[in-house]
C-alpha positions in Angstrom: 0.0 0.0 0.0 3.0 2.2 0.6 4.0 1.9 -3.2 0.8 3.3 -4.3 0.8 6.3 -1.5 4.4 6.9 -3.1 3.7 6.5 -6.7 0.9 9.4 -5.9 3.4 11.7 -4.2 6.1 11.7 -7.4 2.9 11.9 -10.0 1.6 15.1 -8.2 4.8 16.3 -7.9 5.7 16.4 -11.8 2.0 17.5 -12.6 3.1 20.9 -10.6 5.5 21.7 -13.4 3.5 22.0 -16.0 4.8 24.8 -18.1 1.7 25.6 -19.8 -0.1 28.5 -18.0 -3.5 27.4 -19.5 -2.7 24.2 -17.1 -1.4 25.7 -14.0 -3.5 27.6 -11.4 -2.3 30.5 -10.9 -3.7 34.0 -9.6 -3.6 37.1 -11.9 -4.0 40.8 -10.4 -5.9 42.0 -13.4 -8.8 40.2 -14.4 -8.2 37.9 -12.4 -12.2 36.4 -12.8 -12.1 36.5 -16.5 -8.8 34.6 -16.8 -9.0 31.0 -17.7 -6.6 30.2 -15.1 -9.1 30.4 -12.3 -11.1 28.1 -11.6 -14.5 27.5 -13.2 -17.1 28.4 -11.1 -19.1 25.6 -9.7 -22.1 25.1 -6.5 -19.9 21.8 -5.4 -16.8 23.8 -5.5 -18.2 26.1 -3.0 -19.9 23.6 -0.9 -19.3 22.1 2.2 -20.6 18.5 2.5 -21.5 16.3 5.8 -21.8 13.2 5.8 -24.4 11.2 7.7 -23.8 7.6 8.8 -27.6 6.4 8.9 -27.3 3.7 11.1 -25.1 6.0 14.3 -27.0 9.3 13.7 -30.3 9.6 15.6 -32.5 6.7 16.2 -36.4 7.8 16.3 -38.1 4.5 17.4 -36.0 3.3 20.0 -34.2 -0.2 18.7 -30.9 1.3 18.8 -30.2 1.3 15.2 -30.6 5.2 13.3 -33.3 6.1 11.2 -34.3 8.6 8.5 -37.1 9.7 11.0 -34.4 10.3 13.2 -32.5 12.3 10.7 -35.4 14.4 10.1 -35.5 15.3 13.9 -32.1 16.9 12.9 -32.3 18.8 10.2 -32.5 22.1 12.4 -29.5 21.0 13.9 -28.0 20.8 10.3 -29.0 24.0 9.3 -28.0 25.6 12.2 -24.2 24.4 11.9 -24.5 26.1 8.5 -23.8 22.8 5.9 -24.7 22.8 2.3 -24.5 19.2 1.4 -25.6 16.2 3.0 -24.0 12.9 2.5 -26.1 10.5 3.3 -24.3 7.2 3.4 -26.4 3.9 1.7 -30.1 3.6 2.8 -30.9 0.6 1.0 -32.9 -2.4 1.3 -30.1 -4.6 2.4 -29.1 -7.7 4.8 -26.1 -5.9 6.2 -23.5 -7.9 5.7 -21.3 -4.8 5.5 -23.8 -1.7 7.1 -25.8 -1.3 3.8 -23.0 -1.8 1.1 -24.5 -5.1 0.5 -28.0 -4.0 -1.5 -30.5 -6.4 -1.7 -33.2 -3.8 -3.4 -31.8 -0.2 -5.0 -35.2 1.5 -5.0 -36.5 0.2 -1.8 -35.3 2.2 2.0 -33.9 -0.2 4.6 -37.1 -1.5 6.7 -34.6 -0.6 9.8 -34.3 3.0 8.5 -37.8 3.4 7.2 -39.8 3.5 4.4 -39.8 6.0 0.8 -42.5 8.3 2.4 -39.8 8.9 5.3 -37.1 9.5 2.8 -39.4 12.1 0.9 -40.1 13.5 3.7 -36.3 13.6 4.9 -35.2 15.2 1.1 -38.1 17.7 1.3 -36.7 19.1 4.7 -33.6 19.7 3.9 -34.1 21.5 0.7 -36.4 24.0 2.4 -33.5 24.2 4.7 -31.6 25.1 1.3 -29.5 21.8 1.3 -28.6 19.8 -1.1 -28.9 15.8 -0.5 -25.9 13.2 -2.2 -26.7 9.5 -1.6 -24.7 6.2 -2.2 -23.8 4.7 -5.1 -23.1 1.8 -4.9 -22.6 -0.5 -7.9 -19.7 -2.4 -8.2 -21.2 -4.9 -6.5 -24.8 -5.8 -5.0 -26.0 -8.1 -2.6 -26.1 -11.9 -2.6 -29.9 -11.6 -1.8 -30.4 -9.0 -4.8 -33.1 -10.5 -7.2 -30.8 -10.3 -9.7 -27.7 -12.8 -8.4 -30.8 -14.8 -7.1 -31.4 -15.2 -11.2 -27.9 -15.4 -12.3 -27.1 -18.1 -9.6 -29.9 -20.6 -10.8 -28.1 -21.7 -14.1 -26.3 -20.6 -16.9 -28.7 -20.2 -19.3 -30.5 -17.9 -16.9 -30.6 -14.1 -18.7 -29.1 -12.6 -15.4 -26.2 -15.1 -15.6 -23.7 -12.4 -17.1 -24.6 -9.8 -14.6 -22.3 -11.3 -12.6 -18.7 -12.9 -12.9 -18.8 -16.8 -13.4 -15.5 -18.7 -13.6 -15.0 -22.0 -14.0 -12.3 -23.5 -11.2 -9.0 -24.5 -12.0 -7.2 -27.7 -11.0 -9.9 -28.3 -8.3 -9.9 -24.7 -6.7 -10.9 -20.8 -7.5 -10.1 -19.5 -10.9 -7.1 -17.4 -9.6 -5.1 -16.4 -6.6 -7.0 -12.7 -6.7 -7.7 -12.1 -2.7 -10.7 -10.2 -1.5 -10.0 -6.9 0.4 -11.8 -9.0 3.1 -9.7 -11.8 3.9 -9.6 -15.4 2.0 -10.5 -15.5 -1.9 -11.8 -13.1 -4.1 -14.1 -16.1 -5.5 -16.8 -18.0 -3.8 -18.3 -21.3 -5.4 -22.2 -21.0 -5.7 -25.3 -22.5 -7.4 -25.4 -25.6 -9.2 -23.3 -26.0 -12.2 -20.5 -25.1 -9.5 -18.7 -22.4 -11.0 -17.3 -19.1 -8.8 -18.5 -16.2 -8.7 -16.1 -13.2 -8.2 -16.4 -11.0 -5.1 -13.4 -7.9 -4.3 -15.1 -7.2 -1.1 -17.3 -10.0 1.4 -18.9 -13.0 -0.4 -22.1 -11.8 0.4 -21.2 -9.1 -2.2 -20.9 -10.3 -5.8 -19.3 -8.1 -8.4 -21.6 -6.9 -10.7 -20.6 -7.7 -14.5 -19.8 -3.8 -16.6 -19.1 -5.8 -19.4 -22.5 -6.8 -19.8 -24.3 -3.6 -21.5 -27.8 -4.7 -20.2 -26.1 -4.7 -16.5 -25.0 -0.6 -17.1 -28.5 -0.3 -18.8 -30.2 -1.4 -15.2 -27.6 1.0 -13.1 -28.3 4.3 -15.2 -31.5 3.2 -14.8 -32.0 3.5 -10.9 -29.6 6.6 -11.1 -32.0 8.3 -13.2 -35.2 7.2 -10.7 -33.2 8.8 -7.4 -32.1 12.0 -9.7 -35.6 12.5 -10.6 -36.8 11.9 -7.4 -34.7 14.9 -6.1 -31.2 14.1 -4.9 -28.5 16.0 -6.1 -25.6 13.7 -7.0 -24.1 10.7 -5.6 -20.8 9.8 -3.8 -19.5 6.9 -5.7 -18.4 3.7 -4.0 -15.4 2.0 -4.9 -16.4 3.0 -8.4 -12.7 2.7 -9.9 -13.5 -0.8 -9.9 -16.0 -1.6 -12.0 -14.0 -2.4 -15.1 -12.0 -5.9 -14.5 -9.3 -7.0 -16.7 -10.8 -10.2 -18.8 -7.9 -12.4 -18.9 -8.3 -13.2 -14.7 -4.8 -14.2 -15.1 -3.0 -14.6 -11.6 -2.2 -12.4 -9.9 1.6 -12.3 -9.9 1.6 -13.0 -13.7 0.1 -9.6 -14.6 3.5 -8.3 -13.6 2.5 -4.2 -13.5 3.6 -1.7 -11.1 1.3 -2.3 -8.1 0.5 -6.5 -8.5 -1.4 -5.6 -4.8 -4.2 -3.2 -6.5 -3.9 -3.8 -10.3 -5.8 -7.0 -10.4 -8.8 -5.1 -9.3 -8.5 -1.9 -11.8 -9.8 -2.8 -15.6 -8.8 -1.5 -18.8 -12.7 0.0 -19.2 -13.0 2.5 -16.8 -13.0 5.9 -18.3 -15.2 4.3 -21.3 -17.9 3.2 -18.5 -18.1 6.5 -16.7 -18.2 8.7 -19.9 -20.9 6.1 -20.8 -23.0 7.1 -17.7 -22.2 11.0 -18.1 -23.5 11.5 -21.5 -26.4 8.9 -20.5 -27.5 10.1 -17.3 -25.6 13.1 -15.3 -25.3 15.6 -17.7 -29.2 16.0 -18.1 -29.1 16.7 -14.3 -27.3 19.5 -12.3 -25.8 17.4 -9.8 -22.5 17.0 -8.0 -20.5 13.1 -8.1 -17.7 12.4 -6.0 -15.5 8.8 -6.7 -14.1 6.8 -4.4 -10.6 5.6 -6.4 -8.5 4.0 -3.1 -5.4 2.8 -4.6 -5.8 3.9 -8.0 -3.0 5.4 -10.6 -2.3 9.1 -10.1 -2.8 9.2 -13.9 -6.4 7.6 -13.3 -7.8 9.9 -10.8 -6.5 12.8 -12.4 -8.1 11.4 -15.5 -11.6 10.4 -13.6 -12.0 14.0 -12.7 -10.6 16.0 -15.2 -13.2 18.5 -16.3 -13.1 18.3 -20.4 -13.1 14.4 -20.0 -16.8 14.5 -18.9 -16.7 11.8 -16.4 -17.2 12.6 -12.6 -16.3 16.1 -10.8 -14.7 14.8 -7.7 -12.5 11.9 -6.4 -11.5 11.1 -2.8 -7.4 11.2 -2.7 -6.8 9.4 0.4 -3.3 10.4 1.2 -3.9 13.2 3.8 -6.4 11.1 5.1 -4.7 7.8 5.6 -0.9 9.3 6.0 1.3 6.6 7.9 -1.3 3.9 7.0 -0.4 0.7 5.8 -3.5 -2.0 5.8 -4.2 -1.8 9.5 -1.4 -0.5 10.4 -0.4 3.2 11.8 2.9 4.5 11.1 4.4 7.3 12.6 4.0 11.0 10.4 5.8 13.8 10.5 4.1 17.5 10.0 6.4 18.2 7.6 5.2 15.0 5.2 1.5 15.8 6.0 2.2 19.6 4.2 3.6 18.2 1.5 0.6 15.9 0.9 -2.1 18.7 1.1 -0.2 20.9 -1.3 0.5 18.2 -3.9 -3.4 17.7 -3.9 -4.0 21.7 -3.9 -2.2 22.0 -7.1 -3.9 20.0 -9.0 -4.5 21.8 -12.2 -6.8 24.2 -13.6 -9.5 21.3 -15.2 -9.4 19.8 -11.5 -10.8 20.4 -8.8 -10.0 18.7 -5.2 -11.3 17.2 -2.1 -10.3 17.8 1.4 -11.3 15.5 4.8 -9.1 14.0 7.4 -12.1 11.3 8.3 -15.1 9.5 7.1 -16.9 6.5 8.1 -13.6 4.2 7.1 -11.4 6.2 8.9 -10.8 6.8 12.9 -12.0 10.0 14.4 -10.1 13.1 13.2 -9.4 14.6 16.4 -7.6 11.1 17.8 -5.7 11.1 14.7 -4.9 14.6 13.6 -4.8 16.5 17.1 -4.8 15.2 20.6 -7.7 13.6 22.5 -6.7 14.2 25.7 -8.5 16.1 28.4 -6.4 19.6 27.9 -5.8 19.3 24.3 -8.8 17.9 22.9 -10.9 21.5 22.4 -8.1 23.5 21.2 -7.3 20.9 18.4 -11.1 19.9 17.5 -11.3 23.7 16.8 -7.8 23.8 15.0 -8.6 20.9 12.5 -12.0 22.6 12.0 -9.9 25.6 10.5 -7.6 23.5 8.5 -10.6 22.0 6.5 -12.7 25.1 5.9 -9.4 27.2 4.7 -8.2 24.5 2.3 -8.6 24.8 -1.4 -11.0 22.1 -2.6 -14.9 21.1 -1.2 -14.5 20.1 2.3 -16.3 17.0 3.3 -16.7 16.8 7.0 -18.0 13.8 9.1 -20.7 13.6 11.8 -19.2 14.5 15.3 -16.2 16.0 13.9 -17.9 19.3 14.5 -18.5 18.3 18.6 -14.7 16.6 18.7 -15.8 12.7 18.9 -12.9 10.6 19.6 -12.0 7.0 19.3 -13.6 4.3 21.2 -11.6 2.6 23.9 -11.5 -1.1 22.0 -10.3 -3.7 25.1 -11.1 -6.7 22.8 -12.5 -8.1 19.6 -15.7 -8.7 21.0 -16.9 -5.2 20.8 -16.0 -4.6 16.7 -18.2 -4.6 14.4 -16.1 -4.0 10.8 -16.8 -7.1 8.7 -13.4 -6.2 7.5 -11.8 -6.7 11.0 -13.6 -9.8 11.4 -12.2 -11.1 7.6 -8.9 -10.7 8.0 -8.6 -11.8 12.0 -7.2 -15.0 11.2 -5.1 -14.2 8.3 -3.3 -11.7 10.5 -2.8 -13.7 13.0 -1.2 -16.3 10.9 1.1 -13.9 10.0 2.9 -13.8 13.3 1.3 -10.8 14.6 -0.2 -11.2 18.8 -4.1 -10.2 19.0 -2.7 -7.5 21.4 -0.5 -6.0 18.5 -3.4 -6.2 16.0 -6.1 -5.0 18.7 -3.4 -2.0 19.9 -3.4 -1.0 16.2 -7.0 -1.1 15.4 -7.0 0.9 18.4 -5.2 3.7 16.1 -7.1 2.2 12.6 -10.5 0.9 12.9 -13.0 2.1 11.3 -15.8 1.3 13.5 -14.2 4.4 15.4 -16.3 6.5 13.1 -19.2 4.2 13.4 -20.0 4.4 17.1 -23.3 6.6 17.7 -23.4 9.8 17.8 -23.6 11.6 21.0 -26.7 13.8 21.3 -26.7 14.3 25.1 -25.4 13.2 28.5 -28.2 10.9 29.4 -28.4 7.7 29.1 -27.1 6.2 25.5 -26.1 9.8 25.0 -29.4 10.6 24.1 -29.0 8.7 20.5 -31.6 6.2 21.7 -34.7 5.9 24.2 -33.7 2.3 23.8 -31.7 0.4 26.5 -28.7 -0.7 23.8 -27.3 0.8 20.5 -26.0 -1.5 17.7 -22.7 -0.4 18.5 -21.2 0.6 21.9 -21.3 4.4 22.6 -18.5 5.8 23.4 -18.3 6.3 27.5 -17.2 9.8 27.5 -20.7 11.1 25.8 -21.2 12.8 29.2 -18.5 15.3 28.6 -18.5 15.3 24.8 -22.0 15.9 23.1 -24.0 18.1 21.4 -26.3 19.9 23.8 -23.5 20.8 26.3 -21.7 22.0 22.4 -24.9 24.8 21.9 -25.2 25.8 25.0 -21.4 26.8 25.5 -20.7 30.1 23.0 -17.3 29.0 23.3 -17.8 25.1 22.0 -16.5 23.5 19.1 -19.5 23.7 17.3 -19.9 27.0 17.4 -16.4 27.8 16.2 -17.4 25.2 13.1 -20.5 27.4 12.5 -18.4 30.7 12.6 -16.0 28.9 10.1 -18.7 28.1 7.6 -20.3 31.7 8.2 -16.7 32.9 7.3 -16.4 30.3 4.1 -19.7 31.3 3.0 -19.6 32.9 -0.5 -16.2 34.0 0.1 -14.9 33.2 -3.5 -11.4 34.4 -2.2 -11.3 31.7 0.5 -12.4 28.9 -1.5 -11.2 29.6 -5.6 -7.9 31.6 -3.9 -4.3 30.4 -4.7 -2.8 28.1 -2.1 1.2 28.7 -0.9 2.5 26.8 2.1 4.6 29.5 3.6 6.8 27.5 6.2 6.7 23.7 4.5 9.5 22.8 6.8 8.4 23.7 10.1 8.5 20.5 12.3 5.3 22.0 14.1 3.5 25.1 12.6 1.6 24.7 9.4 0.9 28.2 8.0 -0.2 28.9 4.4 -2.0 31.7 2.5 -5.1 32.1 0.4 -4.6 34.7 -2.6 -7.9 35.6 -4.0 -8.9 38.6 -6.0 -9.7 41.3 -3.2 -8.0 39.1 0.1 -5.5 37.2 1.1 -6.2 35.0 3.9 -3.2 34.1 6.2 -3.7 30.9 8.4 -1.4 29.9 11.0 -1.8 26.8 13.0 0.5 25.3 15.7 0.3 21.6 15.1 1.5 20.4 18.7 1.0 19.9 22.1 3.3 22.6 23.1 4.5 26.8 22.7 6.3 27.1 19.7 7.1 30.0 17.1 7.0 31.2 13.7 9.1 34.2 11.9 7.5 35.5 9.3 9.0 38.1 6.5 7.9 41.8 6.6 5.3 41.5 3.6 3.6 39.4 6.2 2.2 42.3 8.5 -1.2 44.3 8.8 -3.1 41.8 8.8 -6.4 41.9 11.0 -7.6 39.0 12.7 -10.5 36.8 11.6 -11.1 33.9 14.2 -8.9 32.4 16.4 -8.9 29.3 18.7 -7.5 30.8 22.0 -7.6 34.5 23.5 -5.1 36.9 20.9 -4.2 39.9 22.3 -3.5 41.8 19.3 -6.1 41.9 16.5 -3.5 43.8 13.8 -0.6 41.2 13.0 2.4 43.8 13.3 5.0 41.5 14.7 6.8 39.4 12.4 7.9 37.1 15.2 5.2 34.8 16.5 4.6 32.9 19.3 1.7 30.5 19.4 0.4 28.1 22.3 -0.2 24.5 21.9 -2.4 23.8 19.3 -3.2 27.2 18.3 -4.7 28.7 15.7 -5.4 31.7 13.9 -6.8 32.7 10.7 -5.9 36.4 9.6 -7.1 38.6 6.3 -5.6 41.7 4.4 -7.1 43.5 1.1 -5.0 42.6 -1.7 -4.4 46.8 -2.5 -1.8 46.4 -4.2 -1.4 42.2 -4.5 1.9 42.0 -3.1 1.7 38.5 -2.0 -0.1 37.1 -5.1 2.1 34.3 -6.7 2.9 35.2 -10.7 
């Protein structure tokens, strides 16, 4: 996994050196809006997305699993914080065998969830809250219970048969060595004629068949029945995997640059999703974000480049997952994580990136970002909120991040939930590594981190259920972190989220404005500037759990204070020395008179 975080880092370097200024994004003084090196103009440029996590949000009937109905009792909430997109993560008909990524039904709601009338209900509130709804999509692979495997298991003359991937076996076992991301084989033996059918993820999740043009037919298809009913794009899942290379040769016989990941990428790809474009999303005006984990440089940059006509958005996972290998956290400096968030700022003119630090696959972004402890946690909650909202790109934040959840205390295996945990137990184990070394790390890791309930209150079940139990344990310290002690504190992390959004809001300098790391190799202090037309936004934050400085050159001063983490005496930056307290963080503006600082 390294290789591929690497082979990102040198691609994004050398696309920074473009010599072509049509290509590059820079900032002009004159004109500066009607010169095709900024940005096009676009709402999911400008917006800031949440995501929901159905099943941990707010559960309305009390059986301690979330429901829309519970959503809907939120949406207040939602709008209050000041969001413009919601994220709703899949609300499927669906067995579960992986929270909802397993559909069973793509036009039905999950009967724990609800019912459609809830989910009309839910999309009508929040668009007379002026937000925008994105749902799952979720189509490289369905269900085992979906009618349609059903069909295509039954026999091989059955017409669903090549909507799935049959193999025959060879020598007596699977068709190849390719291994599921979930532990064992990537192929499962099924129905009667007993041929395999390929799975990348559990084997309750068959891949669907993109060869099959009938199969594509039948996913525009339900795109087109959500789009019309209302939603306004979809975050794609996994979707860089929908094309699989033919031959199924082994594994180690393909012999390309990443043999870990380049079984699972096919040669179709970019034919498949200008396919869908042309036939479904550009009749709508809607927003699509990939998820392309362990892709090419070449192919993301590809999947979202703007004159291809493909998607808008892909998720780059480096910032997100820096010092992670599989389950595994390495150690990561500051000075590494810059470098990351600048290669994916200067991306160039036809794209446009992504920012988060967490999602439901990822721990809890103050536990792995800042510092969860008692005296640190506020200050770097409120730190990390900055970072996201300044950054060039459409922030995507996650549910709790604007309260400071942490990670849940794991103290055994028992208490996970993550099929993916459960499917690769053994196969760590037989690796050598002790269950305390694997639990320890998943400690750091696990994504069912981001999965335990929200935390509402500081009653009982932290006021996520009236229930006596949650489908996943709540984390104990919902009586000192949660969102009703958050709005009735001025001072809270929430509220400092809501002042950051009320800051971002329509500020086309903040969001379209040229990106410079002005320190890259400060061990501590990340501090960068935002050059936009009429501001430049100076943001300094102090990265660590104790006092440390910055010196900053002259063209640095007069600049007035915007928002700031901790007490600053001094609103007017005159002082080219700085001193900053742990995790620290201020956010300072200055009219671009006479564009000093703008980059040529």
């Amino acid at each position: 996994m390294k290789t591929v975080f690497v082979s990102i880092i040198i691609f994004l370097i050398m696309s920074c050196k473009f010599n072509d200024k049509e290509d590059r994004f820079t900032i002009h003084s004159d004109k500066i809006m009607e010169d095709k090196a900024f940005p096009k103009k676009a709402w999911w440029k400008e917006a800031v997305v949440y995501q929901i996590y159905p099943r941990s949000f707010k559960d309305s009937n009390g059986d301690g699993i979330g429901d829309i109905q519970g959503i809907i009792s939120k949406l207040d909430y939602l709008d209050r914080l000041g969001v413009d997109v919601v994220w709703l993560s899949p609300h499927f008909d669906s067995p579960n065998a992986d929270n909802g990524y397993d559909i069973r039904d793509y036009r039905k709601v999950m009967e724990e969830f609800g019912t459609m009338a809830d989910f009309d209900q839910m999309l009508a509130g929040l668009k007379q809250r002026g937000i925008k709804l994105i749902i799952d999509l979720v189509v490289n692979h369905s269900s085992d219970e979906h009618e349609w495997f059903k069909q295509s298991m039954s026999s091989k003359d059955n017409p669903y048969r090549d909507y799935y991937i049959w193999k025959s076996g060879k020598d007596g076992k699977e068709p190849n060595n390719w291994p599921s991301f979930f532990g064992g084989s990537a192929w499962e033996q099924a129905g009667p004629d007993g041929e395999y059918y390929l799975h990348y993820f559990a084997k309750k999740q068959p891949d669907l068949n993109w060869e099959n043009p009938k199969l594509r037919e039948e996913v525009y298809d339900l795109m087109r029945f959500w789009l019309d009913k209302g939603v306004d794009g979809f975050r794609m899942d996994v979707i860089a995997l929908i094309s699989k290379r033919q031959g199924f040769k082994d594994m180690d016989s393909i012999g390309l640059q990443h043999p870990e990941f380049t079984y699972a990428y096919g040669p179709r790809l970019h034919e498949f999703l200008k396919e869908m474009n042309q036939k479904v999303l550009s009749n709508y005006d809607v927003m699509t974000v990939g998820e392309a984990f362990g892709g090419t440089p070449e192919m993301t940059m590809e999947l979202t480049d703007e004159r291809n006509e493909e998607i808008d958005l892909a998720f780059w996972f480096d910032v997100a997952r820096i010092g992670r290998d599989n389950w595994y956290q390495n150690d990561w400096s500051l000075t590494e994580f810059k470098k990351l968030v600048k290669e994916q700022s200067d991306v160039n003119y036809y794209n446009w990136p992504t920012i988060f630090l967490t999602n439901h696959d990822n721990p809890r972004t103050v536990s792995k970002f800042g510092d969860d402890s008692p005296e640190f946690r506020e200050p770097s909650a409120k730190l990390l909120a900055m970072l996201l909202l300044t950054q060039r790109g459409t922030p995507f934040l996650y549910q709790g991040d604007e309260i400071g959840m942490t990670n849940f205390p794991f103290a055994s295996f028992d208490q996970f939930d993550d099929v993916e945990i459960k499917g690769n137990y053994a196969k760590v184990l037989a690796s050598g590594i002790s269950p305390e070394t694997y639990l320890e790390e998943l400690n750091q890791s696990g994504r069912d981190h981001a999965r335990t309930p929200m935390q509402w209150s500081d009653e009982d079940q932290a006021g996520f259920t009236s229930g006596d139990t949650s489908w996943l344990a709540i984390n104990p310290n919902y009586t000192r972190i949660n969102v009703k002690d958050n709005l009735e504190d001025p001072n809270s992390i929430f509220h400092f989220y809501r002042k950051l959004l009320d800051i971002r809001q329509d500020n086309e300098d903040l969001i379209y404005g040229d990106y410079q790391d002005i320190a890259p190799e400060h061990p501590n202090i990340f501090a960068y500037t935002r050059t936009g037309a009429k501001a430049t936004y100076l943001v300094i934050l102090n990265m660590s759990s104790s006092q440390d400085a910055l010196e900053l050159n002259s063209s640095y001063t007069d600049y007035q204070l915007v928002i700031a983490n901790q007490a600053v005496e001094n609103k007017l930056l005159n002082n080219t020395s700085l001193k900053l307290g742990p995790w620290e963080g201020r956010l300072y503006q200055k009219n671009n008179t006479y564009h000093e600082n703008i980059k040529n």
